[in-house]
C-alpha positions in Angstrom: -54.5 -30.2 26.5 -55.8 -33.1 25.0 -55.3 -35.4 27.5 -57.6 -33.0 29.5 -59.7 -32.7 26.7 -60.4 -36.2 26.8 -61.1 -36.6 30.6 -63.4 -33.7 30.8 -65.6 -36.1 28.3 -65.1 -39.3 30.1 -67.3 -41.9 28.1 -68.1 -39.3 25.5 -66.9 -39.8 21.6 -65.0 -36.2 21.3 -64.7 -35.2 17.4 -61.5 -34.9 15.7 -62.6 -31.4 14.6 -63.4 -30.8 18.2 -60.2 -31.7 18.9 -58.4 -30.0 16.5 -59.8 -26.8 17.3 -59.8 -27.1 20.8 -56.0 -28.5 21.4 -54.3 -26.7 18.6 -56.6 -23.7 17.9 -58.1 -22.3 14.3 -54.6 -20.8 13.2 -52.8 -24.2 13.0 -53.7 -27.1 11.1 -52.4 -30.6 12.1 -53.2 -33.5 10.1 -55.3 -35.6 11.5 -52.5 -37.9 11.7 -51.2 -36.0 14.7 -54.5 -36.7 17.0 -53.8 -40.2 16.3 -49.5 -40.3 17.4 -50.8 -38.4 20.6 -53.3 -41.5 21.1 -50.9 -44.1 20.2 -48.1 -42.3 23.1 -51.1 -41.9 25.5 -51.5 -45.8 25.0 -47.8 -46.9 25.1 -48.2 -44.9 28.5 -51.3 -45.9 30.3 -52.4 -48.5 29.2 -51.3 -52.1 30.1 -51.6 -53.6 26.5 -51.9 -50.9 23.9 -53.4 -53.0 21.1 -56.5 -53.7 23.0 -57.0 -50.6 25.3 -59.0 -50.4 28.1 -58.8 -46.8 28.3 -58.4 -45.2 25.1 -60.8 -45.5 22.2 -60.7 -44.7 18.5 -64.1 -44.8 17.6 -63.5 -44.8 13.2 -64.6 -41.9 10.9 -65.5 -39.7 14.0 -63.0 -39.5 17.3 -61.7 -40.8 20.1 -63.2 -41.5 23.5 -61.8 -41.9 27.2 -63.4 -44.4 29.6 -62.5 -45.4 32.8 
């Protein structure tokens, strides 16, 4: 779900609170922390040097975006 969340918004920053609510719903509440372990598995996957991503953005204090 977030993975799909993410390339619906290609090249848009999506909110962690939008993500939150989205991928996990109002009745469950993930830390924040849990966004970012997706990210980081979503790098270790995709991308060919996770530390500087050419796919995967954190953009601090509000989200993360996709680009292609």
């Amino acid at each position: 779900m977030l993975l799909k969340l993410l390339f619906e918004n290609k090249n848009d920053v999506v909110p962690r609170e939008k993500i939150l609510q989205t991928v996990w719903g109002y009745n469950v509440y993930p830390t924040t922390r849990t966004i970012d372990n997706f990210i980081l598995n979503f790098r270790k996957y995709f991308e060919h040097d996770s530390r500087n991503p050419r796919y995967f953005h954190s953009v601090r204090g509000v989200g993360y975006k996709y680009t292609e």
